[in-house]
C-alpha positions in Angstrom: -19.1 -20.0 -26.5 -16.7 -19.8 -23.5 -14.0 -21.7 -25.3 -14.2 -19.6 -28.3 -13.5 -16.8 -26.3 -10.7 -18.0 -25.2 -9.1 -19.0 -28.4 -10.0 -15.9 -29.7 -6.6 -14.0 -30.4 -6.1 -11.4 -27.8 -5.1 -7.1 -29.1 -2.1 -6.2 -29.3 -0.8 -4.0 -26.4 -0.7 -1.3 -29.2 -4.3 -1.6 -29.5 -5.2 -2.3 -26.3 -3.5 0.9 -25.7 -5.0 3.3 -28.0 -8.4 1.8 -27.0 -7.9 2.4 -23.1 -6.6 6.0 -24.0 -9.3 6.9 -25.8 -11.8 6.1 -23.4 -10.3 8.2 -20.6 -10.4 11.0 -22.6 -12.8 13.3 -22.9 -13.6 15.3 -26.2 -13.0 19.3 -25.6 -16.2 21.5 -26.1 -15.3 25.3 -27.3 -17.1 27.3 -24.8 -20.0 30.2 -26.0 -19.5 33.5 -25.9 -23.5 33.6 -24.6 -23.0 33.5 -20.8 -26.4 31.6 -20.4 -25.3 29.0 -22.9 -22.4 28.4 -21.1 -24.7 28.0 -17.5 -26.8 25.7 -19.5 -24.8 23.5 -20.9 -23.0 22.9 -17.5 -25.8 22.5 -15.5 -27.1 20.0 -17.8 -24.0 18.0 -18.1 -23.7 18.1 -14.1 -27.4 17.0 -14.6 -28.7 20.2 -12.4 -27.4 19.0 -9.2 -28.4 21.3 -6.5 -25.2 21.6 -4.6 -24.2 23.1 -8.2 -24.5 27.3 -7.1 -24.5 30.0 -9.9 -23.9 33.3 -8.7 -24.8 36.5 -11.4 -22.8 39.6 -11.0 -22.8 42.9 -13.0 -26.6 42.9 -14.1 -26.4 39.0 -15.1 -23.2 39.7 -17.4 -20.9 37.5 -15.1 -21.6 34.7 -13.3 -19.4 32.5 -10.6 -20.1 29.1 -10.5 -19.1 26.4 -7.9 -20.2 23.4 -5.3 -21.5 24.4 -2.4 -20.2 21.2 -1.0 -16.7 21.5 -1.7 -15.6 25.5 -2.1 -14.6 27.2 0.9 -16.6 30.1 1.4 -14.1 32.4 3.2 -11.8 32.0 0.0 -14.3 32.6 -2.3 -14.7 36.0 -0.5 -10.7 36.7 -0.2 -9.7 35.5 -3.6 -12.8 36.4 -6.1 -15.3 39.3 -4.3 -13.1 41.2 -2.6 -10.5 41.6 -5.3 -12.6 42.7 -7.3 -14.9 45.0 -5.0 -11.8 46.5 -4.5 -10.2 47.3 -8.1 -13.0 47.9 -10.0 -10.4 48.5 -13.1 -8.8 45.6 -12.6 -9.8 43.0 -15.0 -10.7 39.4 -14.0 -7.8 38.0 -16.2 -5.3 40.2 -13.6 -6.4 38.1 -10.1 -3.7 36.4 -8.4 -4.4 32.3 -8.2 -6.6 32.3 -11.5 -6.1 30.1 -14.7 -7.9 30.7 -17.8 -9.4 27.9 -20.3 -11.8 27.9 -23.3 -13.1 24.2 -22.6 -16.6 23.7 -21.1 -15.2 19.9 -20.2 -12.3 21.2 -18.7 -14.1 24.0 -16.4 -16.6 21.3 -15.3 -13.9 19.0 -14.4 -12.5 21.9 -12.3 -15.6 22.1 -10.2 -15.8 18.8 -9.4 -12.6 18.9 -8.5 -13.6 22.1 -5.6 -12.3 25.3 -8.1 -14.7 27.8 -9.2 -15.9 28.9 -12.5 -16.0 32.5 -13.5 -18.0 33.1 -17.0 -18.8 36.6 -18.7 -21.0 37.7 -20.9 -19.4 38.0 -24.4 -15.5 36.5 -23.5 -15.3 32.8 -24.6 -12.8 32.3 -22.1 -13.8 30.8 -18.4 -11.3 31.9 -15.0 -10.8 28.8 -13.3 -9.8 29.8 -9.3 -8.8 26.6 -6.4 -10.6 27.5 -3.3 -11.0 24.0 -2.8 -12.5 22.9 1.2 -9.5 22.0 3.3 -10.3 18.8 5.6 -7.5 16.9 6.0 -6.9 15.6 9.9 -3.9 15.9 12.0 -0.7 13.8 11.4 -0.3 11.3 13.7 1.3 7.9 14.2 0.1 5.6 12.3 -2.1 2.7 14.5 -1.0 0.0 11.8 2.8 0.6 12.3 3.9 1.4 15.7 7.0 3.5 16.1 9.9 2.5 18.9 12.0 5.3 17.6 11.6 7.7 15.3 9.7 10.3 13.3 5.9 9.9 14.8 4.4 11.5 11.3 2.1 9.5 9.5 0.7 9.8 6.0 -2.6 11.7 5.5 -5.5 11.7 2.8 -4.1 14.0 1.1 -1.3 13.7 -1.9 -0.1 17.3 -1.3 0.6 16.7 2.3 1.9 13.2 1.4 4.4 14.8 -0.9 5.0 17.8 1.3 6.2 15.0 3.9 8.4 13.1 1.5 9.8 16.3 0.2 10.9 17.6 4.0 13.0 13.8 4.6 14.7 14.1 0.9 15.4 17.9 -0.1 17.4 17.3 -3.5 16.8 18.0 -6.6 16.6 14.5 -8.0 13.3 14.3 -6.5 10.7 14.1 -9.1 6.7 13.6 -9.0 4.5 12.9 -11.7 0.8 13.0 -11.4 -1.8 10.8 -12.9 -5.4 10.3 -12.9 -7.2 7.0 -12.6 -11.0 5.8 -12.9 -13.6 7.3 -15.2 -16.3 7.7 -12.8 -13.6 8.7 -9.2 -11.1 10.5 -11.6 -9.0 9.7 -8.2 -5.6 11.7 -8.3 -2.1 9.5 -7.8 1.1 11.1 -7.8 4.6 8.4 -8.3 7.8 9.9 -6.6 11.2 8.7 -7.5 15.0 10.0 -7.6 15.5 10.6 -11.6 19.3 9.2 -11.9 19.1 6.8 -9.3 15.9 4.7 -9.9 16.0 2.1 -12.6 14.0 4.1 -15.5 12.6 1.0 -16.9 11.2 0.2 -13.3 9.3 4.2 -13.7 7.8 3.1 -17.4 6.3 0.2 -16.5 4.6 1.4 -14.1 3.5 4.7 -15.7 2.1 2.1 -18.9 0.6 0.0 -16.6 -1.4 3.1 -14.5 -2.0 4.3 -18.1 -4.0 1.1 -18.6 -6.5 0.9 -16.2 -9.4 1.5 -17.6 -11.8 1.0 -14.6 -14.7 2.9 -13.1 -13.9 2.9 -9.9 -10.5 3.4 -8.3 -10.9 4.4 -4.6 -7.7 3.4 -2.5 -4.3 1.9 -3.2 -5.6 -1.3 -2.6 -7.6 -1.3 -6.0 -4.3 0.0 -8.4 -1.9 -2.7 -6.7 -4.2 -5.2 -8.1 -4.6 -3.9 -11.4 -0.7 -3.7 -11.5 1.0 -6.0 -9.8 2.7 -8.9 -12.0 0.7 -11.9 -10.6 -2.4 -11.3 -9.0 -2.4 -15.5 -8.2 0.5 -15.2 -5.8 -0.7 -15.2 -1.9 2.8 -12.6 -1.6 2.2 -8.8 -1.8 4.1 -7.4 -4.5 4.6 -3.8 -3.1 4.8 -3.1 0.2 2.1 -0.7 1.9 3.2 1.7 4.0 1.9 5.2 6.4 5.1 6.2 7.2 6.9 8.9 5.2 10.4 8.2 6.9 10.3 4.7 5.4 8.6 6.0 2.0 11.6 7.9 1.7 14.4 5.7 2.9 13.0 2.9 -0.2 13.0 6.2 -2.6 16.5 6.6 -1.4 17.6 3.3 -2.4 16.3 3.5 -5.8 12.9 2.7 -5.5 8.8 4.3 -7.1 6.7 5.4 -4.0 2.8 5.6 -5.3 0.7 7.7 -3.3 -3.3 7.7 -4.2 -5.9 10.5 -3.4 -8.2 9.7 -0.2 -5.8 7.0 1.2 -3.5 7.6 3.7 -0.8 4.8 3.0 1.3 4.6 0.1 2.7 1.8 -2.5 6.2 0.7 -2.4 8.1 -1.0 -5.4 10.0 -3.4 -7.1 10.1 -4.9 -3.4 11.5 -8.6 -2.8 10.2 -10.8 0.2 12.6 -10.1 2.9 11.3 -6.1 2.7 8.7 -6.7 4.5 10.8 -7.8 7.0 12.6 -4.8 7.5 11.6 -1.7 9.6 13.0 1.8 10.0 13.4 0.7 13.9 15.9 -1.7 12.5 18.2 1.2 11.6 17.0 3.9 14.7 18.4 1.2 16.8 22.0 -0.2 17.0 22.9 -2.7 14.9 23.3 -6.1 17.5 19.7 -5.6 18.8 18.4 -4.6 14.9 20.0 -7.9 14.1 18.3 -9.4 16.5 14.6 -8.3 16.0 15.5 -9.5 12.2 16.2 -12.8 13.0 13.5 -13.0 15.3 10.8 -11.7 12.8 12.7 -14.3 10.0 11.8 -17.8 12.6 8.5 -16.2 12.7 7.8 -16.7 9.2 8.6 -21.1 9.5 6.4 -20.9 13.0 3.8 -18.9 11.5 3.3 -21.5 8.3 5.2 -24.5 9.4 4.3 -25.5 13.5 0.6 -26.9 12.9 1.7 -29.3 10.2 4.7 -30.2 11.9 2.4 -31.1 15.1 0.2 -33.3 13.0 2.7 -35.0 11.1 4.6 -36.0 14.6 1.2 -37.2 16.3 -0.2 -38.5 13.1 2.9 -40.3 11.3 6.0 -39.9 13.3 5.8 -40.5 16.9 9.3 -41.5 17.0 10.7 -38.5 16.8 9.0 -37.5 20.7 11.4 -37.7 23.1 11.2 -40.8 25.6 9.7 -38.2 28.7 7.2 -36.4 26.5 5.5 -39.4 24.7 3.3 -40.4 28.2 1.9 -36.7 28.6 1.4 -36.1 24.3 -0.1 -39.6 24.6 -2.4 -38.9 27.2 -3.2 -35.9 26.2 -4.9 -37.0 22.6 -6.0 -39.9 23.7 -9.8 -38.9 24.6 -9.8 -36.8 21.4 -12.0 -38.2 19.3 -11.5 -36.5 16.0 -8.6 -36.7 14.7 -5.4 -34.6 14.4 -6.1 -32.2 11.5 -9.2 -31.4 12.2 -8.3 -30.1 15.5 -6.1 -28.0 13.8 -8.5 -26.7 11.5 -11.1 -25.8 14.2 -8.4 -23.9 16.0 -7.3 -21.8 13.2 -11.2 -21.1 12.2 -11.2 -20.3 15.7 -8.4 -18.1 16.2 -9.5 -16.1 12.8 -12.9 -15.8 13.9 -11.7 -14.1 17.4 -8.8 -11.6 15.3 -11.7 -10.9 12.7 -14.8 -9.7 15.4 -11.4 -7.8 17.5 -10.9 -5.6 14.5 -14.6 -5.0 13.6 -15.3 -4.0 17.1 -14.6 -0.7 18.5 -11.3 -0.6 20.4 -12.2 -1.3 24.1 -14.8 -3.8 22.9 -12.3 -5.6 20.9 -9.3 -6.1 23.4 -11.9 -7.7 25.5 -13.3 -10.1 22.8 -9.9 -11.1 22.0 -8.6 -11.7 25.5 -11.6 -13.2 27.3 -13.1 -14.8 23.8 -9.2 -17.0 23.7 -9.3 -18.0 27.4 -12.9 -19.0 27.7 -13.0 -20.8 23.8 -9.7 -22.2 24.7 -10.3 -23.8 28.0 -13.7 -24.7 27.1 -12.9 -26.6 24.1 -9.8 -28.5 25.9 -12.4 -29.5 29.1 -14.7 -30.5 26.5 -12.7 -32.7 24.9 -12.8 -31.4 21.7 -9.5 -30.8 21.0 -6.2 -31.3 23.1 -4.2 -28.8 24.8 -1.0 -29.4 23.2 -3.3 -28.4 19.8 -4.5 -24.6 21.8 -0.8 -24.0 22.5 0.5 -24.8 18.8 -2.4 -22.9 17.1 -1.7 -20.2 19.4 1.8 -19.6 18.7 1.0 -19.7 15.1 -0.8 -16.5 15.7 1.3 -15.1 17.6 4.1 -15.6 14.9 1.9 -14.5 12.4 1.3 -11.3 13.9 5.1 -10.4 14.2 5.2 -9.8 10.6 5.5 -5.7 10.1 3.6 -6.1 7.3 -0.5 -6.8 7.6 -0.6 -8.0 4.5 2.1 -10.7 4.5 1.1 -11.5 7.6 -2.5 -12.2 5.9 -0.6 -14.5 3.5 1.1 -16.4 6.1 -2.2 -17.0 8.1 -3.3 -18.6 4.3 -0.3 -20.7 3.5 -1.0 -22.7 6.9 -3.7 -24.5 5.7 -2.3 -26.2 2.9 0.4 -27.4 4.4 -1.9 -28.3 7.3 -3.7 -31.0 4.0 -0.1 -31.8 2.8 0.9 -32.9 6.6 -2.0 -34.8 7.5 -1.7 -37.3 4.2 2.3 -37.4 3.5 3.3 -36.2 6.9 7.0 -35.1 6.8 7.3 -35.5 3.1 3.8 -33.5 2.7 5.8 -30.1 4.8 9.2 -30.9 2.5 7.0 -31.0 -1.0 4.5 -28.5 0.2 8.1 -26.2 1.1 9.7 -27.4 -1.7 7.1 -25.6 -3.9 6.6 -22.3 -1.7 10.4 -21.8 -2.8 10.1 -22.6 -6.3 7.2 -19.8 -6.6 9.5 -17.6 -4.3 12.2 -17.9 -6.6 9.8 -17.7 -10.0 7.7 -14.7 -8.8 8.6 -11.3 -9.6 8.6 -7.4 -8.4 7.9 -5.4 -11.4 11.2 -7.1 -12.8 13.0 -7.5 -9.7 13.4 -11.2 -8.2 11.3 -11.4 -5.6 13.3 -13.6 -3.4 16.5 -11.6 -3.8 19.0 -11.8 -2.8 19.2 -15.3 -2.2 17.9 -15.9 -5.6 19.6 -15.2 -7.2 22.6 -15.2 -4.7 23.8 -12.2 -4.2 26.3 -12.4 -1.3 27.0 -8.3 -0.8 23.4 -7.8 -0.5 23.0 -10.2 2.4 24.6 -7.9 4.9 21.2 -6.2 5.1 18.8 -9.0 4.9 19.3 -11.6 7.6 21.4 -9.6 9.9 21.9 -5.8 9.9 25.0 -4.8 9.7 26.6 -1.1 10.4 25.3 1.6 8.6 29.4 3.0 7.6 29.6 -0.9 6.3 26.8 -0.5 4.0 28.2 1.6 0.8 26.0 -0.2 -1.7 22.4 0.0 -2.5 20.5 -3.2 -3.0 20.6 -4.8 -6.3 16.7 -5.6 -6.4 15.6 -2.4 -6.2 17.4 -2.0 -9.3 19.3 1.2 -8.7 20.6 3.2 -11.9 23.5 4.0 -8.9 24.0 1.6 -6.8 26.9 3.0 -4.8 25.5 5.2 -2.0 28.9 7.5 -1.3 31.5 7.1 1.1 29.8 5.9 4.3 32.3 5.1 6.4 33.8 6.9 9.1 36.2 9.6 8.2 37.0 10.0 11.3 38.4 7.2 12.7 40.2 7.2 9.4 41.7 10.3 9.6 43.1 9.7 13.5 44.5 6.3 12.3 46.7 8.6 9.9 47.4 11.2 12.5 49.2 8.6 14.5 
């Protein structure tokens, strides 16, 4: 039966379109003009929650309805009661902040969403006001991305706030949003932001037909639409770049790129994005250039050490001693002698080790997990080595690994890396050096094959693009960059005259 399925021809994306469309909409009901048919038929279809408040006015020929648990009293009181205590000729279609439908479905997807529902006797159509609860918390920096320098806003969980934040960095006119709503049971709110003329309006197409698509239940964070859109959920390699700062949200809109930003969540997506992106930070660019340059290339060796130091350890002990210098080979020697198992799974035990120790550090509470992490490495660490379990030149590899892996700005390539160490880790300990060069060999063939929404992903070294490596490796000056990046594919790619007038202008005055 399985293997009919498969061979089954698959829909066309026509089809597969119309279906997913008409399942996320909902059919329109024509409301009553009976003001207790109306209450019924909501309260059954909100199956008579009691949270659900109905409020009758006038004799029971008006009635306000709303959710307790998500109105705000004191603007039900400014915006509904007291306007119209206060005017008593003043109809309900003449209040400020009201919007009028004739949809039941429509009016009870406004109260879940924290409006308020006025019905009257008689009138078939139902005021809709927002006094929606406010609870948002404080901007602050974000834990997950320190700042050195630099704006110290963070994204909240709200979209509103997230685009108010966005909107302050980038106050042009270009600047458009476009809202969406995802899941049939969440009916979570996302809102894509993108400057119309710059960005690549292919790049803002596919990503509104593949948000069109999802036909899902439950869509709670970013986390759930990057996997129902990215192009190949196989890859270990994030294909959009997660983000809680609004100052680098914008600088990526800036170069031609689609923010996403979800309801509830306070980080947002980042797309088409190619591997060396995650390498980049806004500190790079708060900071001058030599010591940005610097950082870069530092972050850049981290990614070989991160991956490549454990199976270069065990190919050297296990196949190629030769290549230990004359002074070292006494102490290695020695030092693995008394090890009775052999060199990979030392290696393995560490890095089950070392995962073990980050994963309880991050569960725990914050004082509880600095101590975990500090005293479980030193105690586990020594106590293995005295134990004879595994050698001490194997503690100070796995623990640079770590320490490489966590220099990555982004968690969730940094997640990736901590992966990709184990197969090589297999490759090493049968081939040795030819087990790292395949097991490389192929990690660049899926770099160079794996894609961004369109864009390489390993631009701009493939393909080669020699202008846009002034900002990848190195960092050059900012008045040296007049190009956007061609992987963000940029509908403009030249970003104005950057460089500096000044010194221009007294060159000529002399």
């Amino acid at each position: 039966m399985k293997i009919r399925k498969l061979l089954r021809p698959r829909q066309s994306a026509t089809e597969n379109q119309s279906s997913v469309v008409k399942e996320q909409e909902s059919p329109t009901k024509d409301s009553f003009r009976s003001l207790k048919d109306n209450i019924d038929y909501i309260s059954s279809e909100l199956h008579h929650s009691h949270d659900l408040k109905v409020t009758h006015m006038d004799g029971n020929r008006q009635a306000l309805l709303y959710f307790e648990s998500l109105v705000d009293q004191e603007q039900i009181q400014n915006k509904i009661f007291i306007p119209l205590s206060n005017y008593s000729d003043r109809t309900i279609g003449q209040l400020p902040n009201r919007r009028g439908t004739t949809d039941l479905n429509d009016a009870i997807f406004a109260l879940l969403s924290g409006c308020a529902v006025f019905v009257q006797e008689g009138n078939t159509e139902i005021s809709v006001f927002v006094v929606t609860m406010s609870n948002n918390r404080n901007m602050s920096e974000p834990d997950t991305e320190k700042v050195l320098r630099g704006s110290h806003e963070g994204l909240v969980e709200s979209v509103m706030i997230n685009i108010n934040l966005i909107r302050k960095r980038i106050q042009h006119r270009d600047l458009t949003v476009k809202y969406f709503r995802v899941g049939k049971k969440t009916n979570t709110n996302l809102a894509i932001m993108y400057m119309e003329g710059l960005v690549n309006p292919d790049v803002v197409k596919k990503i509104e037909d593949r948000i069109k698509h999802i036909s899902a239940d439950t869509i709670i964070s970013p986390g759930y639409i990057e996997e129902m859109v990215e192009d190949n959920s196989l890859s270990p390699f994030p294909q959009m770049l997660n983000t809680e700062r609004p100052d680098r949200g914008a600088a990526n809109v800036l170069e031609g790129r689609v923010i996403l930003l979800s309801e509830g969540s306070s980080t947002c997506l980042v797309f088409p994005v190619t591997f060396f992106t995650f390498y980049q930070t806004p500190d790079d660019y708060n900071s001058r250039w030599i010591s940005g340059t610097f950082i870069r290339l530092i972050r850049l060796m981290s990614f070989l050490i991160a991956i490549g130091l454990p199976a270069f350890y065990i190919a050297v002990v296990g196949y190629h001693f030769e290549v230990i210098p004359d002074t070292l080979v006494i102490p290695i020697k020695s030092s693995i002698n008394n090890i009775a198992y052999p060199p990979i799974v030392e290696a393995l035990v560490m890095v089950i080790i070392i995962e073990l120790i980050r994963e309880s550090g991050i569960r725990l509470p914050s004082p509880v997990g600095q101590t975990i992490g500090i005293v479980g490495g030193l105690v586990i660490g020594d106590a293995v080595v005295k134990a004879g379990l595994v050698s001490n030149l194997m503690v100070i590899v796995v623990a640079l690994t770590a320490i490489a892996s966590f220099v990555v700005p982004s968690n969730e390539l940094s997640t990736a890396l901590r992966l990709l160490t184990f197969p090589l880790i297999l490759l090493a300990s049968t081939f040795g050096f030819l087990g790292i060069v395949f097991g490389f060999f192929g990690l660049l063939i899926h770099l160079c094959r794996l894609e961004s929404f369109g864009s390489p992903y390993f631009a701009p070294l493939a393909p080669l693009r020699v202008k846009d490596l002034k900002d990848t490796f190195i960092r050059l000056p900012l008045f040296m960059m007049d190009n956007r990046p061609k992987d963000a594919q940029p509908a403009k790619s030249n970003t104005g005259d950057t460089s500096r007038e000044w010194k221009k202008n007294g060159r000529s005055k002399k």
